[in-house]
Structures are given as structure tokens and as C-alpha cells.
C-alpha positions in Angstrom: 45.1 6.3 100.4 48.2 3.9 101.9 46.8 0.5 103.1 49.1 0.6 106.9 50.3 -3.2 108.3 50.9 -6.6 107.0 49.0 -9.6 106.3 50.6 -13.0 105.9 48.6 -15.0 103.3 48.8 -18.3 104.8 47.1 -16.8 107.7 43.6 -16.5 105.7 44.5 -18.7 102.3 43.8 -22.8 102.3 46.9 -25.3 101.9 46.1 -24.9 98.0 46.0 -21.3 98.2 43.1 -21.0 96.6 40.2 -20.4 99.1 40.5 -18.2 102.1 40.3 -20.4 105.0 40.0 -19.3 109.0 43.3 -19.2 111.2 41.8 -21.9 114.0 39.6 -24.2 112.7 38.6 -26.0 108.8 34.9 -25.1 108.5 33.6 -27.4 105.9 30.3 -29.2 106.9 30.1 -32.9 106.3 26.7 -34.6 104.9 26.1 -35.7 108.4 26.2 -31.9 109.9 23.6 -31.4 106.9 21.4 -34.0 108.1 21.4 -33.1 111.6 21.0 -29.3 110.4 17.8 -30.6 108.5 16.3 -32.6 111.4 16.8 -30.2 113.5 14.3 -27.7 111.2 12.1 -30.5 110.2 11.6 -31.0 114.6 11.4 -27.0 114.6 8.3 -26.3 117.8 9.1 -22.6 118.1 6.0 -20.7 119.5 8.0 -17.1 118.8 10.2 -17.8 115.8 8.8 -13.7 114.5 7.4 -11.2 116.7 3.6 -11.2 116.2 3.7 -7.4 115.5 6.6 -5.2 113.9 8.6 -4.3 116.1 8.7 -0.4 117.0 11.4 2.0 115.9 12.9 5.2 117.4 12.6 6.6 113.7 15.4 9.1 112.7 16.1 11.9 110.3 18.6 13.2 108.2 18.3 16.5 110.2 18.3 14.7 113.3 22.2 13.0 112.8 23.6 16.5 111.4 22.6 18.2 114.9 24.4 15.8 117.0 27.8 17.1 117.8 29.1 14.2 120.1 30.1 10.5 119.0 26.9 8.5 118.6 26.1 4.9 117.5 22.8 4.0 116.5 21.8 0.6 115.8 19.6 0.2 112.6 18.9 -3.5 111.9 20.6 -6.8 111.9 24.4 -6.1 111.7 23.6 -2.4 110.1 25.1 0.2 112.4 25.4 3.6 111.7 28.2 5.6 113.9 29.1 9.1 114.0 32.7 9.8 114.5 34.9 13.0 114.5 32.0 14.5 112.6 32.0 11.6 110.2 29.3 9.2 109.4 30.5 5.1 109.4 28.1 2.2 108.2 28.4 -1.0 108.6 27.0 -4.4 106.4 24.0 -1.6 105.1 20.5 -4.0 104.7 17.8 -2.4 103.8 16.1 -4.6 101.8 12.7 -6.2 103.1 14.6 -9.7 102.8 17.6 -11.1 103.5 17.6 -13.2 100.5 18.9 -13.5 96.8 15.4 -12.5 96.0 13.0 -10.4 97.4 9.6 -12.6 97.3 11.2 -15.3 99.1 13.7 -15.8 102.5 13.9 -14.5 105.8 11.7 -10.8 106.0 12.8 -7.9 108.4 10.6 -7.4 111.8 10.7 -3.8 110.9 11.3 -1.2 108.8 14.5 1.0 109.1 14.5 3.4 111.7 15.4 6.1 108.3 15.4 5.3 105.3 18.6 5.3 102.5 17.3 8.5 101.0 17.4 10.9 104.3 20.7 9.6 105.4 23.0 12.0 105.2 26.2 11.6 103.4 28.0 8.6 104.2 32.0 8.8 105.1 32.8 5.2 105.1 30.8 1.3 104.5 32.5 -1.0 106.5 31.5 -4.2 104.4 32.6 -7.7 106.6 31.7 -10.3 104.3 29.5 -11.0 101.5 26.6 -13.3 102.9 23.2 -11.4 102.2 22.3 -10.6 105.3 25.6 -8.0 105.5 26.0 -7.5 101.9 22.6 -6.4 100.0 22.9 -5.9 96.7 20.1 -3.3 96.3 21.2 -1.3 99.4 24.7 -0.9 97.9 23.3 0.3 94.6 21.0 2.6 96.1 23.6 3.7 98.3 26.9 3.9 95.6 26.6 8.1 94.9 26.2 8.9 98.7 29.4 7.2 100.3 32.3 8.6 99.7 34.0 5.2 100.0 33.6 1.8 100.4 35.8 -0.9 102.5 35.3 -4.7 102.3 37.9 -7.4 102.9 40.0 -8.9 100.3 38.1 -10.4 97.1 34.9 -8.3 97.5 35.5 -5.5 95.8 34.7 -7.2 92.5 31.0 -7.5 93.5 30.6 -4.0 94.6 32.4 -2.7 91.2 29.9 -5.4 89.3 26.9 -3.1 90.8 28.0 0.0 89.9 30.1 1.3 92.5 33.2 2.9 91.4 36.6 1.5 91.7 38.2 4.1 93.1 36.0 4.1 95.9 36.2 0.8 97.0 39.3 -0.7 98.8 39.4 -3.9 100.2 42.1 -5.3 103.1 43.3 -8.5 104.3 43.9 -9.3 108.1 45.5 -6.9 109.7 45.8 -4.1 107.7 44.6 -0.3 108.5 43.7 1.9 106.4 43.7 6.3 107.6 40.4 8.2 106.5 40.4 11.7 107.4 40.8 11.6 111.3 39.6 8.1 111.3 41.5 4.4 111.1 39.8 1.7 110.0 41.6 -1.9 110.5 40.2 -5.1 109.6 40.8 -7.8 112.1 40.3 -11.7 111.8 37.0 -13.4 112.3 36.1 -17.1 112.1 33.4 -17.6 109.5 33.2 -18.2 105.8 31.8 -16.6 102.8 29.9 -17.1 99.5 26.9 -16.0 98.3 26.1 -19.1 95.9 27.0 -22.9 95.1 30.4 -22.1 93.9 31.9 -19.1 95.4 32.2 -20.8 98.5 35.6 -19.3 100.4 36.4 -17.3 97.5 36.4 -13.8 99.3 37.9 -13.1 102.9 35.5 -12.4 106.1 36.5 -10.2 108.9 35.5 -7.6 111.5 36.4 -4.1 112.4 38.3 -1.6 114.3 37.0 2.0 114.1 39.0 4.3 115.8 38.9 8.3 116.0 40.3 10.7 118.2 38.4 9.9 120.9 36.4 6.8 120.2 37.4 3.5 120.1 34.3 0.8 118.3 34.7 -3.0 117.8 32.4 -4.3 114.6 32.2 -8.6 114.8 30.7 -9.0 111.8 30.2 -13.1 112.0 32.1 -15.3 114.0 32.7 -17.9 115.7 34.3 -17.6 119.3 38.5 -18.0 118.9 41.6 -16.9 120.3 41.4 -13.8 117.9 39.5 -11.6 120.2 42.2 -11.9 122.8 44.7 -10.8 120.3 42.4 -7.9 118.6 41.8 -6.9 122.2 45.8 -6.8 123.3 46.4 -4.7 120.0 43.7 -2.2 119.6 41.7 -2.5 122.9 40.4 -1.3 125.6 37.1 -0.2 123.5 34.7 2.1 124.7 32.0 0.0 123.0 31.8 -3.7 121.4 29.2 -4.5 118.2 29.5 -8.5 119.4 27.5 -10.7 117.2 24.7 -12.2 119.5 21.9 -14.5 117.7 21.4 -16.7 115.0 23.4 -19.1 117.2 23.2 -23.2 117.5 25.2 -25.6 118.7 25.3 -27.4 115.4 27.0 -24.6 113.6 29.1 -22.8 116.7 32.3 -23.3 114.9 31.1 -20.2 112.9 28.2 -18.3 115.0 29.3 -17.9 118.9 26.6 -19.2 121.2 25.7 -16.2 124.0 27.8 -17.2 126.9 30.9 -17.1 124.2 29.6 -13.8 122.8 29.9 -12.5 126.1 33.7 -13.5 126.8 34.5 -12.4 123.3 33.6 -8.5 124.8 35.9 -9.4 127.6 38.5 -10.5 125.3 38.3 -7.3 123.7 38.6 -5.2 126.9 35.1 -3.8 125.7 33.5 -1.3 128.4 30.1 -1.5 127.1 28.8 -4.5 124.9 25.9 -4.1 122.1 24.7 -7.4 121.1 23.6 -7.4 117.4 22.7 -9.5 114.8 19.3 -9.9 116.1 15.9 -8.8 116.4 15.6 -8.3 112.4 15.7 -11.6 110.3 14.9 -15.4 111.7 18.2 -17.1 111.0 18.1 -19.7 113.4 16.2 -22.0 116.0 15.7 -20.0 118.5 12.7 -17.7 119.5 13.4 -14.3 118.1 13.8 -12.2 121.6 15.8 -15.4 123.1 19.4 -13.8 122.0 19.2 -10.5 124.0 17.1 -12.2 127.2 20.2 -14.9 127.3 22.5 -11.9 126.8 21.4 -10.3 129.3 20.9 -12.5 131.8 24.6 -13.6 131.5 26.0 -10.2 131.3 23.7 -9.6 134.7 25.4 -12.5 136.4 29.1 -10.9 135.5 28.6 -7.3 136.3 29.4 -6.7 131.7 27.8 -3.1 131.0 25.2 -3.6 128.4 23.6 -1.7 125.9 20.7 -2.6 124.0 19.1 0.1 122.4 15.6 0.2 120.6 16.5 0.4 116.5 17.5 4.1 115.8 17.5 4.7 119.4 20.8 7.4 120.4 24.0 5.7 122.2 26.4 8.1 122.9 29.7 6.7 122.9 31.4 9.0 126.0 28.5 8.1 128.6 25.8 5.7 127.5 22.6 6.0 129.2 20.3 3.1 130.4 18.4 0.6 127.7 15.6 -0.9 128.8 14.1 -4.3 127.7 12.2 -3.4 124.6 12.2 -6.7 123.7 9.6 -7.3 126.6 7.8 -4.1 126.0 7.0 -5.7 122.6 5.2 -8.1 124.0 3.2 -6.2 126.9 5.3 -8.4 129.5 6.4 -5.2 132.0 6.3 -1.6 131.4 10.3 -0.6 132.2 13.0 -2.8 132.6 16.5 -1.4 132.7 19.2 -3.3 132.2 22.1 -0.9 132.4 23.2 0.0 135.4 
């Protein structure tokens, strides 16, 4: 399996070469961002921080995903999306896990349970892994996972981790920026992001973060993983756009960590960047990572893609999107709280 393009290293390595570092900015919090990151939690008055009930599911079978014949992306939780492509299944940052933690009796719990579970799934093609923060690398999902995908890809520095649970070597490669790798009819490339990485006190930096480009032979998907918005999407965009649909990272956002979480109204230029047609906002509606009310990311995403006419998709969890010709999402978001009865927001 040939690794395709180059990647020059001081494009992701520190001066010192010895922490992967971002291409635009030096994100490295001071002890006054901390304090202000405290405060800001200590002063927390959210009245919605969870939903008051789990959220409901459009549940799915194994069955289900062999009898679809078209290209299909279903959303599953967080940053956990499930795509079939040529006839081949792709998943993204797989958690299944009830918490998005180290441990499992403490840290931010799910809204809901997965739309199918890891045993019906059928057999995986490809997990795209972006970076190893626990809320798109899960330990347990991998291991549970390992004998049912065919192979793994992560960015530089992560296989090690994967191996260290029990996946085999061989089927895990990692890339740097840049790089493409051909699966079957499928190309997967990994493309820059603006984030960091580390799953402890002193790993921080020490693996590479990025997003990705899925493309078949008629389908064209943008993954985000994390970022922060930067003059990368332009260029991801001008290389390997237009896309028929956009994963864009929408929640967990505040203004006193932007550098590395886009804010909406960014998240919403970052599809135009990327000459997206239709935009899925993700990395919401699962965990509580952030100060904002848990339905806030897709009502502010919405709204602003409203105001500049952006085709939006924002399916229930499991819910079908075909990639050719989307139909209309509504609102769920709203449903969940009895606040209308049907509320499209495609057009």
C-alpha cells in the first residue's frame, strides 16, 4: 500500500523538532488563559448544558447498511461518521463508549446511545482516526472494533497507541500532511488542521492532528476532525474541492479557546472555503464539552447558514444522507424539546 504526496516536516514539527506544532499559529495556553478558562466554569448559569431526556435515534442495522446500494453518510455521534462509498464502509474517530473520558465512571456521558451498536456493523473498510484526544480516539471502541476493520489510518505518531491495544501493525498506517493513500477504489488524504494532541500530562504535541479527504468514484467527503478556523481550508478546498458534502466541526466552541475550536460563523466560512455543496455540522449533540447549551451549536448554525443561502444537513443520529441528492433535515433538536412539530431547514 504506497503512501502518494509529500509532506515537509517543518510544516507540522516545532523549531526543536520535537513536537508537532500547527502551520499558523503556537497553541500553548498561558496560566492566565487557565485562569480565565476556570472562571469562566466556576460563573457557568447554563439552564440546558444536557438535554433533560436522551435524545432519540433513527436506530440502524447491519442488514439495513448491506441493502443500500447508493453512497450514504450517516451520522452516529460526536465526530463518529459512518459513510458508505463504492460499496465500502468508512468510519471516522469510532466512540462508543458511554464517556468520553480516560475512565468510564467519570467525564462527560453520551446524550444517547448509538444509533447500532459495534457488534451489527458490518465489516468495516477503513477508520479514519484524526487525532488522539478521547473524544475521537476511544480506547475500548478500537479494541472492540480491531478484528472487523480491515485497516486503520491515523496521522503520524498514533499508530503506536492503536498497536499498544491490540490492533495489528500491518493494518494500521499513519500519514503526515498531505499525503494520500489508494484503498480499493477509494483515496484517502490527510489534510492539515489547527489543533493539538495528547491524551495525558506529557504527551502533549507528541502525535500529529489532521482531517480528511475521502474520495471515490463519484463522491467527494470533507472530515474536520478539530480545528480551529485558518487559511488551510482555502488551500484543502483549491486542491481537492468542490465537495459534495462537508463533516465541519460545529460545537464545543468558546472564544477563550478559538485558536483551536472554530466558533459557528467561522465553521460556516470554513465549508465555503472548501467549496462544500452541502454542510453537516458535527461534533455536537453527544458530549458537553463546552459553555454553551447543548442544542446552541446547530440553532447558531443554522441560523447563519439561513442568512447565506449554505445547504445544510443535519440529520437525526443514524438518520440516511444520501450523498448524490440529500433530502430535507428537520430540527430535531427542537422536536426534543416539544418546541414545534416540523421544522425543515433544507431547502
Amino acid at each position: 500500500m504506497a503512501i502518494l504526496g509529500t509532506s515537509c516536516a517543518s510544516s507540522y514539527f516545532d523549531k526543536k523538532q520535537t513536537s508537532f506544532a500547527n502551520a499558523e499559529i503556537d497553541y500553548a495556553p498561558g496560566f492566565g488563559n487557565i485562569v480565565e478558562i476556570i472562571k469562566a466554569y466556576m460563573a457557568d448559569k447554563r439552564t440546558a448544558a444536557v438535554p433533560k431526556h436522551d435524545i432519540a435515534v433513527q436506530k440502524l442495522t447491519g442488514q439495513s447498511l448491506m441493502n443500500e446500494s447508493d453512497d450514504v453518510v450517516y451520522r452516529l455521534g460526536h465526530s463518529t461518521i459512518l459513510m458508505k462509498i463504492d460499496g465500502q464502509y468508512v468510519l471516522t474517530d469510532p466512540v462508543f463508549s458511554d464517556r468520553a473520558s480516560p475512565v468510564q465512571w467519570a467525564g462527560p456521558k453520551r446524550f444517547h446511545q448509538p444509533p447500532i451498536s459495534m457488534a451489527d456493523l458490518p465489516q468495516i473498510t477503513a477508520v479514519l482516526i484524526s487525532h488522539d484526544h478521547y473524544d475521537h480516539l476511544d480506547k475500548a471502541s478500537i479494541i472492540a472494533l480491531k478484528d472487523k476493520v480491515d485497516h486503520f489510518y491515523t496521522p503520524s505518531s498514533v499508530k503506536k497507541l492503536l498497536v499498544d491495544w491490540g490492533v495489528s501493525p500491518d493494518k494500521v498506517t499513519e500519514l503526515n500532511w498531505w499525503q494520500s493513500v489508494q484503498h480499493g477504489s477509494l483515496e484517502f488524504v490527510a489534510t492539515p488542521t489547527q489543533h493539538f494532541s495528547g491524551r495525558g500530562v506529557f504527551d502533549r504535541n507528541k502525535t500529529l492532528w489532521a482531517s480528511w479527504v475521502v474520495l471515490g468514484k463519484q463522491s467527494r467527503v470533507y472530515f474536520s476532525g478539530d480545528s480551529g478556523y485558518f487559511s488551510g481550508f482555502k488551500e484543502i478546498g483549491e486542491k481537492y474541492g468542490p465537495f459534495d458534502i462537508t463533516l465541519v466541526e460545529t460545537g464545543a466552541y468558546n472564544e477563550l479557546w478559538k485558536d483551536i475550536h472554530m466558533m459557528p460563523e467561522e465553521s460556516l466560512q470554513a465549508h465555503k472555503d472548501l467549496k462544500g455543496k452541502y454542510m453537516m455540522p458535527i461534533h455536537n449533540g453527544t458530549f458537553d464539552l463546552a459553555l454553551h447549551e447543548w442544542f446552541e451549536p446547530l440553532e447558531q448554525i443554522t441560523e447563519l447558514a439561513a442568512r447565506d443561502n449554505v445547504q445544510l444537513l443535519t440529520p437525526q443520529f443514524g438518520e440516511k444522507i444520501t450523498v448524490s441528492t440529500p433530502e430535507n433535515t428537520i430540527a430535531w433538536w427542537l422536536l426534543q424539546q416539544g418546541e414545534l412539530d416540523v421544522a425543515l431547514v433544507t431547502d
